[in-house]
Structure formats: C-alpha cells, structure tokens
LOBA-915042 format. One line per field, with one value per residue: z, x, y of N, C-alpha, C in turn; residue number from 1. Coordinates in Angstrom, 3 decimals, m for minus. Atoms other than C-alpha are relative to their C-alpha. Last residue first. Layout:
LOBA-915042
nz c(Z:...)
nx c(X:...)
ny c(Y:...)
caz c(Z:...)
cax c(X:...)
cay c(Y:...)
cz c(Z:...)
cx c(X:...)
cy c(Y:...)
pos c(NUM:...)
end
This chain:
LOBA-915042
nz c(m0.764:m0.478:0.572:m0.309:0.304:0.455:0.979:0.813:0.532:0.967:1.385:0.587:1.310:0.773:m0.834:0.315:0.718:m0.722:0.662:1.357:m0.471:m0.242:m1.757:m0.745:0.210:m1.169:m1.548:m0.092:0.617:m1.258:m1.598:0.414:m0.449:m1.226:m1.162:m0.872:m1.550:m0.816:0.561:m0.189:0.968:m0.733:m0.319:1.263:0.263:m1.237:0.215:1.124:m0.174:m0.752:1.241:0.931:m0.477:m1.156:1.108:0.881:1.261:0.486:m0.467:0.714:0.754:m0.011:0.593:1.572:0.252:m0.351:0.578:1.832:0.349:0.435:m0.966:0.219:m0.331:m0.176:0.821:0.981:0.533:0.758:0.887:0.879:m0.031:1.266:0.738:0.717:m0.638:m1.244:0.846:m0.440:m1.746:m0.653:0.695:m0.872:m0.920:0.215:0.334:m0.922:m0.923:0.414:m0.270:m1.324:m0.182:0.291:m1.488:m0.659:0.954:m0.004:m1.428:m0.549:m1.424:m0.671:0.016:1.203:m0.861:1.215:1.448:m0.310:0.402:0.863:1.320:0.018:1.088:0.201:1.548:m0.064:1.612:0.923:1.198:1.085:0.796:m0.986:m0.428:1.245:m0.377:m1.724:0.146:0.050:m0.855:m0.934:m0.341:0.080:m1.154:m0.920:0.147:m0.767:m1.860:m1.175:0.950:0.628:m1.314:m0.885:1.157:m0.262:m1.001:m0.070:0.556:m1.145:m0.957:m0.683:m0.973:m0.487:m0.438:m0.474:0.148:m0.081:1.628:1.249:m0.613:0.402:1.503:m0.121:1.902:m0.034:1.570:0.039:1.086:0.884:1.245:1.088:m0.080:0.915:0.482:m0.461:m0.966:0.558:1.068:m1.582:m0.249:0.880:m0.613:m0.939:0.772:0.906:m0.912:m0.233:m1.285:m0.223:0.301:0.869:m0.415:0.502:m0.429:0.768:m0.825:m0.310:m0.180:m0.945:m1.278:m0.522:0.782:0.851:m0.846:0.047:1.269:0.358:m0.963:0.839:1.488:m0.180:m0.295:1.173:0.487:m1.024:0.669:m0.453:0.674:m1.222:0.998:m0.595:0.216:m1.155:m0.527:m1.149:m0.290:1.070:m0.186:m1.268:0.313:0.554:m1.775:m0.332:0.872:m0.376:m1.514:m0.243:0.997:1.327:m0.004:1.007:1.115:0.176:1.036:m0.138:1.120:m0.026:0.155:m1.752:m0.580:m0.272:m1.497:m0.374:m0.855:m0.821)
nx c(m0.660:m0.737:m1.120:m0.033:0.658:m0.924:m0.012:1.292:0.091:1.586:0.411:1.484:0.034:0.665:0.997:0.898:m0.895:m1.233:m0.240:m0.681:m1.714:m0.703:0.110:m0.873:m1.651:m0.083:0.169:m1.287:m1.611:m0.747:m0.273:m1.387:m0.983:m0.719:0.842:m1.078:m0.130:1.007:1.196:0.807:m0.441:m0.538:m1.144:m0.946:m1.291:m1.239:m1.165:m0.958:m1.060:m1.233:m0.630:m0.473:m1.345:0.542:m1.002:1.396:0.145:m0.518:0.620:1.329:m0.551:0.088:1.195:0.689:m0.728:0.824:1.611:m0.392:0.009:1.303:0.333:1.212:0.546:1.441:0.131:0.896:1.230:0.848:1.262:0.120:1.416:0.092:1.318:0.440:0.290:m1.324:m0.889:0.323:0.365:m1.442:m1.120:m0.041:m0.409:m1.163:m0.372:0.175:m0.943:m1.424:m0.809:m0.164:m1.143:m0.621:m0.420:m0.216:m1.448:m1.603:m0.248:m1.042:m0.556:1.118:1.255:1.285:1.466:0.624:m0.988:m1.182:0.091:m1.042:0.985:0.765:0.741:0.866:0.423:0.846:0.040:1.372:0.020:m0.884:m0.157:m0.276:m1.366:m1.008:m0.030:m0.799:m1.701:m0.845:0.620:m0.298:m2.103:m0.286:0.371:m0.831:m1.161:0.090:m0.079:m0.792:m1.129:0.042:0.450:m1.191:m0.831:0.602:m0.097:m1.600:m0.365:0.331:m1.161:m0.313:0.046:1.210:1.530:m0.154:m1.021:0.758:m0.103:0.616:1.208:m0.198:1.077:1.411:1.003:0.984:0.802:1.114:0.420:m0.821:0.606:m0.227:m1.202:m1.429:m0.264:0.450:m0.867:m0.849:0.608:m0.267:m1.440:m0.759:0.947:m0.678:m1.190:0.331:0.207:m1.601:0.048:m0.097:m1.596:0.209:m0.181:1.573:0.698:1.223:0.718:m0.473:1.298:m0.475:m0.138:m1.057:m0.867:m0.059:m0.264:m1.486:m0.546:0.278:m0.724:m1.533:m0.106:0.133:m1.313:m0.925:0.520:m0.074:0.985:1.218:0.908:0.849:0.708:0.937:0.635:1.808:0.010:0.046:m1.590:m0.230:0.749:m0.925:m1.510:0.010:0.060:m1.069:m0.369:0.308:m0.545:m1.096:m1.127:m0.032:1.482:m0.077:0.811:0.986:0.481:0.849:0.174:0.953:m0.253:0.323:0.656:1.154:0.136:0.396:0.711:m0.496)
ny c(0.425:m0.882:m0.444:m1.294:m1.318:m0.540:0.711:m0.736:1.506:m0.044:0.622:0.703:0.502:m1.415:m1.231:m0.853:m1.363:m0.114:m1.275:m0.219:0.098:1.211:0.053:m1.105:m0.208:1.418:m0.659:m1.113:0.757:0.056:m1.073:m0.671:0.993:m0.187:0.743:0.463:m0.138:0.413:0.728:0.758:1.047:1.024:m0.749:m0.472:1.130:m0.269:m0.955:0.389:1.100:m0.654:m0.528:0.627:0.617:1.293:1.190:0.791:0.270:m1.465:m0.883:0.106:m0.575:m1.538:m0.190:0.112:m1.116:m1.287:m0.200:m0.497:m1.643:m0.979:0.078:0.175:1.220:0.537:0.158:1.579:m0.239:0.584:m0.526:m0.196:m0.383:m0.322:0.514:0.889:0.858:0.427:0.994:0.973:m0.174:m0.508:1.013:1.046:m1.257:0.013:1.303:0.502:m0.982:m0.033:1.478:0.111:m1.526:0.878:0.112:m0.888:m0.215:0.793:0.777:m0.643:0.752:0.231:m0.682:0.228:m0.273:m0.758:m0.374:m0.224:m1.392:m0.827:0.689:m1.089:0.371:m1.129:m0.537:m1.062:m0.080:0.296:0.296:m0.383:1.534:0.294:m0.808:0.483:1.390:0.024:m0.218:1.476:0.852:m0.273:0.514:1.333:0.575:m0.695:0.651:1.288:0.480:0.088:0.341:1.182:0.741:m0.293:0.577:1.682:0.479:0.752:1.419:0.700:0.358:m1.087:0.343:0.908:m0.862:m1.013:m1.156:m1.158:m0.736:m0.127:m1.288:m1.873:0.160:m0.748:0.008:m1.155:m0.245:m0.687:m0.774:0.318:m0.361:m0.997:m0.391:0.565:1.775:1.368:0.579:0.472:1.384:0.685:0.200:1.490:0.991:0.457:0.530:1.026:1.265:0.487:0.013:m1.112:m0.158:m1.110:m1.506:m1.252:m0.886:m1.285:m0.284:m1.144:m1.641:m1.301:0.695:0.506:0.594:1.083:0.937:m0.301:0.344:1.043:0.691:0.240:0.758:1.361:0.172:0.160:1.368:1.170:1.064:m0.297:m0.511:m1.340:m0.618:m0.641:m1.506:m0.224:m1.063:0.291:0.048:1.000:1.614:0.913:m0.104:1.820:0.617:0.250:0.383:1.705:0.175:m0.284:m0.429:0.439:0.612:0.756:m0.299:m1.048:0.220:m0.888:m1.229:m0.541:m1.610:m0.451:0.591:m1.271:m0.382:m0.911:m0.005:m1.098)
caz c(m134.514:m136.407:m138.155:m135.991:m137.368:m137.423:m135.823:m132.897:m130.014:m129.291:m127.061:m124.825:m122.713:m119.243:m118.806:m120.148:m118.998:m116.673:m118.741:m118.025:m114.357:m115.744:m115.410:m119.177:m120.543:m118.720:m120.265:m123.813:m123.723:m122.652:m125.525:m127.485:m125.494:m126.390:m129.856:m132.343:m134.938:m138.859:m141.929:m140.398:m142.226:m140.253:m142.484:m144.612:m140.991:m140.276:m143.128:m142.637:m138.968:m139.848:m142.533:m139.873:m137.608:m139.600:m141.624:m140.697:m139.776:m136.293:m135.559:m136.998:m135.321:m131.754:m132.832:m133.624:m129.829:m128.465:m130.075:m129.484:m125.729:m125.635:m126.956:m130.167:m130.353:m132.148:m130.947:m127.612:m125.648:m123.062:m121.040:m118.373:m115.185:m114.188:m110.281:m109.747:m106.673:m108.203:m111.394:m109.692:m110.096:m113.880:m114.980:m112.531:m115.229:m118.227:m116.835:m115.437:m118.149:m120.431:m118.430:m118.923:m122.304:m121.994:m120.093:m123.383:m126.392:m123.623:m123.105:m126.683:m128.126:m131.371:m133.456:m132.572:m131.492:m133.054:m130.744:m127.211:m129.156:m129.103:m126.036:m121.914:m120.033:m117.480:m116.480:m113.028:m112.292:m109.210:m107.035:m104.004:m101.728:m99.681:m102.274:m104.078:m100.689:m100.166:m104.138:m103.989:m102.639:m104.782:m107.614:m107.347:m106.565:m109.371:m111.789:m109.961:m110.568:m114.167:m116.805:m114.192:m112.154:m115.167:m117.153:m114.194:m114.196:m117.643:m117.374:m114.493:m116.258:m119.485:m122.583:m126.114:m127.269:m127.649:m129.010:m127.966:m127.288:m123.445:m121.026:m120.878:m118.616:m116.689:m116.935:m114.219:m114.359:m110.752:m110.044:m107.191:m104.868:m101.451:m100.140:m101.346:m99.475:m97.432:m99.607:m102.159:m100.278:m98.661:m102.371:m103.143:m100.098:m100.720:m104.328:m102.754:m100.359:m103.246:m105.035:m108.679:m109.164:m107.663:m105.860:m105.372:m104.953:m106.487:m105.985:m108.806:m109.031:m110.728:m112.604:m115.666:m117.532:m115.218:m112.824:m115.415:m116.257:m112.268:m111.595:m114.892:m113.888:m110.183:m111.340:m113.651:m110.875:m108.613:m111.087:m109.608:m110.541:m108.940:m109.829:m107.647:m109.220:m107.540:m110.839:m112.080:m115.195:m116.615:m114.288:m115.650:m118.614:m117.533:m115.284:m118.790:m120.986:m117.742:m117.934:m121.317:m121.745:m118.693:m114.881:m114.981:m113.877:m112.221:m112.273:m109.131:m109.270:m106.543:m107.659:m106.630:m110.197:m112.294:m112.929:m116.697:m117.555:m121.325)
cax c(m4.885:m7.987:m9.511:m12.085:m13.640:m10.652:m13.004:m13.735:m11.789:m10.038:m7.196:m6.081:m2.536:m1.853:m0.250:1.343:4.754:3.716:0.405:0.602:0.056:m3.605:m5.897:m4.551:m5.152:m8.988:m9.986:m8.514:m10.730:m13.611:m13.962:m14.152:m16.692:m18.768:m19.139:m18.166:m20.431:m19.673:m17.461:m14.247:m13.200:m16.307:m17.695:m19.843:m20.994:m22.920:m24.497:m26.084:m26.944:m28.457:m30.831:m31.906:m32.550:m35.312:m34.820:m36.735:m32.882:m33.481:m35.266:m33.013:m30.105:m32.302:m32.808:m28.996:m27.921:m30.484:m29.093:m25.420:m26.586:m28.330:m24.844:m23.469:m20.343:m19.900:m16.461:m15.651:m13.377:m10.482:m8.642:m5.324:m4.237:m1.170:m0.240:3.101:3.645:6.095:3.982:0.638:1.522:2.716:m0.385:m2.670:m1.949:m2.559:m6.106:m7.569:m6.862:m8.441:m11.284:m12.279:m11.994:m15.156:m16.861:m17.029:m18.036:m19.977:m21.969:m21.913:m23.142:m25.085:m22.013:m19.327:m16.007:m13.036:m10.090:m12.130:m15.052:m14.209:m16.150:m14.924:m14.329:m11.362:m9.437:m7.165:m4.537:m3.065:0.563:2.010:m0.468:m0.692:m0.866:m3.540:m5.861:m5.111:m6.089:m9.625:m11.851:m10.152:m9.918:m14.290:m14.579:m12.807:m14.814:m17.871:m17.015:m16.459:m19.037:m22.075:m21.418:m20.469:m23.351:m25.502:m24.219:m24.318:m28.363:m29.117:m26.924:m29.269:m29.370:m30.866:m29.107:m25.735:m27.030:m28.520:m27.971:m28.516:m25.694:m23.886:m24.075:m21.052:m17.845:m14.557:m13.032:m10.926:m8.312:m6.463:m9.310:m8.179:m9.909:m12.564:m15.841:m15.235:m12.998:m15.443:m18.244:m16.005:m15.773:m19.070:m20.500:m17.928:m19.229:m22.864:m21.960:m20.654:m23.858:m23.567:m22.652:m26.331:m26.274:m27.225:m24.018:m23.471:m20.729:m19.611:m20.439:m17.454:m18.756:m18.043:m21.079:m23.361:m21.856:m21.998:m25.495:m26.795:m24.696:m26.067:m29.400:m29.134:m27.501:m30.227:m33.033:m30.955:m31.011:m28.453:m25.563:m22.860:m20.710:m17.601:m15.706:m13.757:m10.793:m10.750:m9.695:m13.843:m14.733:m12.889:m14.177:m17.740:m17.272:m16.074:m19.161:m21.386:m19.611:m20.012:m23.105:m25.307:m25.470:m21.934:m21.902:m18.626:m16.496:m14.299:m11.950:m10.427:m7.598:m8.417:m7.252:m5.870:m2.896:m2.807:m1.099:m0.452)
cay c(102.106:102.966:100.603:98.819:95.930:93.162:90.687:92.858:91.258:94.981:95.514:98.087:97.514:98.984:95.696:92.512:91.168:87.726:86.241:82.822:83.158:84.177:87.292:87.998:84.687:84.244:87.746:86.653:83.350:85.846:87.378:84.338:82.523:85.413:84.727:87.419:88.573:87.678:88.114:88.265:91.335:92.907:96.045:93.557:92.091:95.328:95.290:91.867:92.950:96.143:94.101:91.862:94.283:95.674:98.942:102.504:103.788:104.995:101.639:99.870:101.705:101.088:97.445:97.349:98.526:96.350:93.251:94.516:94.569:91.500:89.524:88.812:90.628:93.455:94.548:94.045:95.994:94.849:97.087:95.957:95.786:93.812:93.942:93.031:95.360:97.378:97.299:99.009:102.810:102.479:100.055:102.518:105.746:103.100:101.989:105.041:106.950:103.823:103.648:107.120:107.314:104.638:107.593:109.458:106.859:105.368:108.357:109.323:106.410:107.640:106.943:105.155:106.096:104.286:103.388:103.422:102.760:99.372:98.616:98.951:95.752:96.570:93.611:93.389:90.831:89.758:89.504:90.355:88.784:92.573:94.434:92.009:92.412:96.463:96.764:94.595:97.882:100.250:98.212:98.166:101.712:102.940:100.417:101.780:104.958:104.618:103.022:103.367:106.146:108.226:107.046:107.906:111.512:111.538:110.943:113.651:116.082:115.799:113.821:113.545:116.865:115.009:111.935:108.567:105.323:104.192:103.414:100.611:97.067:97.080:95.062:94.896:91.503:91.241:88.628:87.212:88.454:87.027:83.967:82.361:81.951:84.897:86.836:86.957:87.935:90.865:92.214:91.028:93.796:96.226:96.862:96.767:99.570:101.664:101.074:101.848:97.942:97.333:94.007:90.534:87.989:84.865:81.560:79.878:76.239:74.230:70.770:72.298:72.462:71.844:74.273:77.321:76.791:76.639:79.790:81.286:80.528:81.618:85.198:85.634:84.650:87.306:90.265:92.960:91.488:89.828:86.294:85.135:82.507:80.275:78.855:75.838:76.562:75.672:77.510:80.588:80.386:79.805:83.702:85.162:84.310:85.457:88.623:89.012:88.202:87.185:87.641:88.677:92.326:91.838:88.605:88.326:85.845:83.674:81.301:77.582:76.584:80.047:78.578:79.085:75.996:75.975)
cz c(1.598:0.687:0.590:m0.648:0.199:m0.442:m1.438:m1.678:m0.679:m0.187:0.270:m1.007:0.100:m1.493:m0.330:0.816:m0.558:m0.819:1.402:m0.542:m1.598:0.190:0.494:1.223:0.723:m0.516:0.379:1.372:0.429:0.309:0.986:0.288:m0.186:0.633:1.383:1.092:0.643:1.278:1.388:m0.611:0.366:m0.614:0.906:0.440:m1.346:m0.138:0.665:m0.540:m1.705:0.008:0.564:m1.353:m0.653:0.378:1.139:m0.880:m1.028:m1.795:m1.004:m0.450:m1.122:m1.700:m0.106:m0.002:m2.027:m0.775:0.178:m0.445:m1.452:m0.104:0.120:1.732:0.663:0.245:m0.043:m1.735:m1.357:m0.888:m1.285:m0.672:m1.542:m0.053:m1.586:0.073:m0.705:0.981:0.515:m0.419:0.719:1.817:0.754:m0.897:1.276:1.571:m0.072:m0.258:0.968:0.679:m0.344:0.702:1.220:0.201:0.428:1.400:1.517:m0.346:0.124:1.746:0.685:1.352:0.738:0.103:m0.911:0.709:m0.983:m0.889:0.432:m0.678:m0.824:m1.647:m0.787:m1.316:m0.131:m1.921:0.348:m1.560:m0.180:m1.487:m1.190:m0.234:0.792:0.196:m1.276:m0.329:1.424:0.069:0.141:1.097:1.355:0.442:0.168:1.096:1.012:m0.259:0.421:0.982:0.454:m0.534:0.020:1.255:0.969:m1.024:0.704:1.652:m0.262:m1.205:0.431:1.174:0.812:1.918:0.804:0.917:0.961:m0.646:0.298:m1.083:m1.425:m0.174:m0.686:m0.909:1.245:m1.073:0.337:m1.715:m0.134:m1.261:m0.441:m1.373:m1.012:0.254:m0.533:m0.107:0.783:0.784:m0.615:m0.067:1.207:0.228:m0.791:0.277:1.836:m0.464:m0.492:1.393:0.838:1.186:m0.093:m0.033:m1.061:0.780:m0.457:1.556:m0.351:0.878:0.397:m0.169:0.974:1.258:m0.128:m1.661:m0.602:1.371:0.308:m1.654:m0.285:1.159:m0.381:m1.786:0.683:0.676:m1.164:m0.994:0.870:m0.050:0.990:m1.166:0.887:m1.381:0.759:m0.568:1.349:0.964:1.529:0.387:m0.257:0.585:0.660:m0.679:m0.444:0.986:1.162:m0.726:0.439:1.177:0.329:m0.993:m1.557:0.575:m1.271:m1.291:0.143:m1.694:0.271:m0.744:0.190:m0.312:1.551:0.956:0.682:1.095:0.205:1.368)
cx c(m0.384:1.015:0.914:1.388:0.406:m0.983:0.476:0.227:m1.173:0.112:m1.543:0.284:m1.448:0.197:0.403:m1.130:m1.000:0.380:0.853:0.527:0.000:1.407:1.238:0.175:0.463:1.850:0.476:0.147:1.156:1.400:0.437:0.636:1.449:0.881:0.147:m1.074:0.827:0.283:m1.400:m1.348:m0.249:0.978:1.222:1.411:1.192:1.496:0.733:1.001:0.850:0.968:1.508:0.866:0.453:1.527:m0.838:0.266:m1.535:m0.312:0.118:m1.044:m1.064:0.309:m0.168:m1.211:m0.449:0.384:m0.828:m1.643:0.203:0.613:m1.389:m0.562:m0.833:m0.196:m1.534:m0.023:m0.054:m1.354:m0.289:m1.746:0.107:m1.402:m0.122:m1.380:m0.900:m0.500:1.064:1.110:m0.139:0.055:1.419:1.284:m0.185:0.706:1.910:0.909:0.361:0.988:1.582:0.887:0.208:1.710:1.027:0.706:1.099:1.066:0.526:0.378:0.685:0.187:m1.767:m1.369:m1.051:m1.391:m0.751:1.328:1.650:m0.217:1.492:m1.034:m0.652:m0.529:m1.548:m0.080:m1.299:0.250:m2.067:m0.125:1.140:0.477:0.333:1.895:1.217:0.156:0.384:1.400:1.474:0.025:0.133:1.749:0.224:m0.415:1.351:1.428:0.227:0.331:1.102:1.593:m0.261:0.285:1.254:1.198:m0.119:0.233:1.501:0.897:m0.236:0.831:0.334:0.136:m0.952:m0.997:0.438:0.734:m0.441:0.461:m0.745:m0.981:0.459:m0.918:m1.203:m1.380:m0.852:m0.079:m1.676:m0.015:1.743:m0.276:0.395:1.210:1.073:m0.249:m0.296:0.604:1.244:m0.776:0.669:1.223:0.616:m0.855:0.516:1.326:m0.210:0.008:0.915:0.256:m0.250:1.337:m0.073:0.799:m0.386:0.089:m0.862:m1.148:0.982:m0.366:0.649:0.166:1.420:0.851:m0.072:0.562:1.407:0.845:0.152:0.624:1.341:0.153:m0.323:0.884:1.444:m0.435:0.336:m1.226:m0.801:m0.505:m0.778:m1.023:m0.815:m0.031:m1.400:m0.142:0.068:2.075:0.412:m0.069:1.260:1.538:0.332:0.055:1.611:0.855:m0.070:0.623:1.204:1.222:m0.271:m1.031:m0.048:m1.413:m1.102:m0.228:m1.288:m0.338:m1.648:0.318:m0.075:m0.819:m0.427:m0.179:0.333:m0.680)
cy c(m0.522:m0.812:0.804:0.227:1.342:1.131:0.940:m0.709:0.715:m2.008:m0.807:m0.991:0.109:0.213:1.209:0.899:0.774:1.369:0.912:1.193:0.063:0.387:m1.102:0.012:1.335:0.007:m1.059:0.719:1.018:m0.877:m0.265:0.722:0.694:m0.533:0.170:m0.850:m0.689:0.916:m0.453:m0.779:m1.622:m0.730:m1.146:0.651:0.174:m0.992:0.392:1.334:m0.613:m1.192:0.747:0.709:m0.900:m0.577:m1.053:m1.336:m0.470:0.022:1.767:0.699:m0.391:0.594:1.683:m0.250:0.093:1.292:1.372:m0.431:0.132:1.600:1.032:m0.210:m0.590:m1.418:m0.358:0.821:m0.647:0.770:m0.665:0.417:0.304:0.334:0.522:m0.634:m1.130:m0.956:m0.120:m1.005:m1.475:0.348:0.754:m1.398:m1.545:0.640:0.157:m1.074:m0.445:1.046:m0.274:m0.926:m0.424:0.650:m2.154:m0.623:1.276:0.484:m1.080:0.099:0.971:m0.435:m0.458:0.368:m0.176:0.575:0.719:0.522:0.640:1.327:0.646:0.002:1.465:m0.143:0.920:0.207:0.872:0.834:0.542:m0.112:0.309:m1.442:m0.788:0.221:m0.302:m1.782:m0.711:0.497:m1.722:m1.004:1.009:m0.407:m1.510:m0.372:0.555:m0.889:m0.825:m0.058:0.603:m1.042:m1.822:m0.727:m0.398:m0.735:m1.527:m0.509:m0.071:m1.689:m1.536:m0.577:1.105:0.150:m1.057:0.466:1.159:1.153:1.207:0.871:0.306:0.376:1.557:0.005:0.449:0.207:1.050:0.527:0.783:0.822:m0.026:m0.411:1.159:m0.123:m0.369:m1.338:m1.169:m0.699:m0.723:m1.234:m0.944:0.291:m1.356:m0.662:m0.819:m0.726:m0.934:m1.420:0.004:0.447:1.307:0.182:0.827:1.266:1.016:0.832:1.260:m0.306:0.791:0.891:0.786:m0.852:m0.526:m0.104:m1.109:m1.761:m0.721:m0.456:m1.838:m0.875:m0.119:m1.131:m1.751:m0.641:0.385:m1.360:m1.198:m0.949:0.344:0.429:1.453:0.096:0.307:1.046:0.056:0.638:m0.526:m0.255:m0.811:m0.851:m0.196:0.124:m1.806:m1.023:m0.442:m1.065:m1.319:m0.690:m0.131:0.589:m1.191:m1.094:m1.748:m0.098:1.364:0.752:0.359:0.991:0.500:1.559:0.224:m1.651:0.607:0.049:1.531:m0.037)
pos c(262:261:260:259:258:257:256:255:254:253:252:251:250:249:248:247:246:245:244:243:242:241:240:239:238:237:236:235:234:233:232:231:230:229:228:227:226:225:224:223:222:221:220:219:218:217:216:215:214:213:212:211:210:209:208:207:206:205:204:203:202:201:200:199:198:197:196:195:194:193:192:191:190:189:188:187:186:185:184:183:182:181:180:179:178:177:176:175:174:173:172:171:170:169:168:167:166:165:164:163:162:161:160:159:158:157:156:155:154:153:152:151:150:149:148:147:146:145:144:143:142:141:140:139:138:137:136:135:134:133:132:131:130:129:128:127:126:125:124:123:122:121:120:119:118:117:116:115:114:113:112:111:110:109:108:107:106:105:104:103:102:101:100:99:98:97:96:95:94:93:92:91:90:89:88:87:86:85:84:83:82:81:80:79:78:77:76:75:74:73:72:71:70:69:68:67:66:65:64:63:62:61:60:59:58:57:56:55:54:53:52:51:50:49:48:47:46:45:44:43:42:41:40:39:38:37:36:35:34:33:32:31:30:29:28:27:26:25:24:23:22:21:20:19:18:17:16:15:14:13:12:11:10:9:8:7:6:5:4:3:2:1)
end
C-alpha cells in the first residue's frame, strides 16, 4: 500500500520517547520530514540520532514546553521552515498524575487542562490556516482508553480526555469541506514509561510489586500481554496517510481487546 507520506511534513508532538517517539520512527521509515518537540533536549537528540540510524531519515527537533503557547508557535514555524507546510499533525502529551478526587486542587486541574487540552487546541490552531490553504491534511489526537472505559485513580485524564473527543468529532464536521481528517487515538496498556509509572503507583497503592500488577493486568487483556509501541503508531501513520481518504472524527482503541465498553 503506498501511503504517500514521502517528503510530507509531520509534526510529532511530545515525541522525545514513547509514543510519540514510536510514531515519529514510523513515519521515517515512509519517508516522511518529521518534526520532533519536547521539552528534554538530550531526549530529543537521542531519539533523533535512534530514528536516523534506523532509517536513514533524520528528523528534525525542537525544545519547548507544549503548555507554552509561544513554544507551540515556535515548532509550528520550525516545521514550516525546514519542511514546508504541516501536512500532518500527531497531537500527544505526557498525562497528568494519578490520583483521586480529594487528591487535587484548582492549581493541579488547571495544569491538567493545559496539558491534555489547550495545547492540543493551540496546536490545530496554529497548523489549520497552512492545511486550509494546501487543501488537504490529517490531524491525530492521542488521548488513552479511558475515553470508552474510565479508569480508576485517573481522574484528570479520565476528565480532560472527554475533552479531546468534543473537540475531535465537533472539528471532523467543520474541517470536511476542506478535506481535513481529524481523528482520536488511545492506547491501551502499552508498554511505555507512563504505563510503568502508572502500575508502580497501583503497586504501590496496592502493597504488591509491579510485577504482580503487570501479570494481572494481562489476565484482563484478551491478547494476553502489553502492546508494543510500534503498534500504536502503525495506526497513527495509516490515518495521517493518502491511504486513509473517508475516516474522521473517529475514536479508536489499540488496547488488545481490553476495554469493553463500546
């Protein structure tokens, strides 16, 4: 299948490592110019360096805070410069600490909120005028699979994930006269440092050892295991793609048939 994503400029958010970094070698690998951005500079040289020797196509990097609205317009106009219009934009953020109800105050949704939507509203703001104007892109929003099943102890994702998805369908019917497709991706437990962190915390909570979370975690998985990141991003590199021509303001889950709910 040609995905016709070679010389296409993509913009990879938050992809130092995991996810982001999973997607950025994905596209690489199509041929694609990736951007990368993070905050972490030696991360964003490592993955740059990774991602070159394995395809032989360096991304480019820029240092910033994805809360920062000057920051977002800083890789947005980064992009352009080495690339040329933003074709495609992968939205992803780190998330916001575990916790309950009672654990948090304004100051910490406020951050959540700033984190796991603003910035994604600031981000398609920034790249719409260039997609409108090229008649075409793609747009993916990384949120979790709470989205269908909320999950305990997360209520600042489980909350400002929601978010994404309002955002997501309500821009699918506003953006489909000027054949842009936007869509919402969430993970599942797949093996990255946030699902490590997220099962030392439940460890933790539980008086267990991460090892024991993780084997009961996989019982609920019809799969039978964690998800690899590669895999994830496989489905981010089909949707940004010419291939994909009729799909938008669509969620879906790469969770290894964990989440029941519809």
């Amino acid at each position: 299948m040609n995905l016709g994503l070679k010389d296409k400029a993509i913009l990879v958010m938050a992809s130092s490592t995991g996810l982001g970094k999973a997607a950025a070698l994905e596209f690489s690998k199509e041929g694609a110019k990736v951007m990368l951005f993070s905050h972490d500079e030696t991360k964003l040289k490592v993955a740059q360096a990774e991602i070159k020797a394995e395809t032989g196509n360096e991304p480019a990097y820029t240092v910033g805070d994805i809360t920062v609205y000057g920051d977002i317009k800083k890789v947005v106009q980064a992009t352009i410069d080495a690339f040329g219009p933003v074709y495609a934009l992968v939205n992803n953020s780190g998330g916001p600490p575990a916790g309950s109800f009672d654990s948090f105050a304004d100051e910490d949704w406020q951050k959540a909120y700033e984190l796991n939507l603003l910035a994604y509203i600031r981000t398609i703001r920034e790249v719409l005028p260039y997609m409108r104007k090229a008649g075409e892109g793609r747009i993916v929003n990384y949120t979790s699979s709470s989205v269908k099943q909320v999950l305990d102890n997360l209520i600042l994702s489980n909350t400002f994930r929601m978010g994404v998805m309002g955002l997501t369908k309500t821009l699918s019917q506003e953006l489909g006269k000027d054949s842009i497709l936007i869509n919402v991706m969430g993970p599942g437990r797949i093996g990255t440092d946030r699902i490590k962190y997220l099962d030392s915390v439940r460890a933790k909570k539980a008086d267990t050892t991460v090892e024991d979370i993780y084997e009961n975690a996989i019982k609920a998985i019809p799969l039978g295991r964690y998800g690899e990141p590669e895999e994830y991003a496989k489905l981010t590199v089909f949707l940004c793609s010419a291939a994909n021509t009729y799909i938008t303001g669509q969620t879906m889950l790469v969770d290894g048939g964990l989440t029941k709910a519809f």
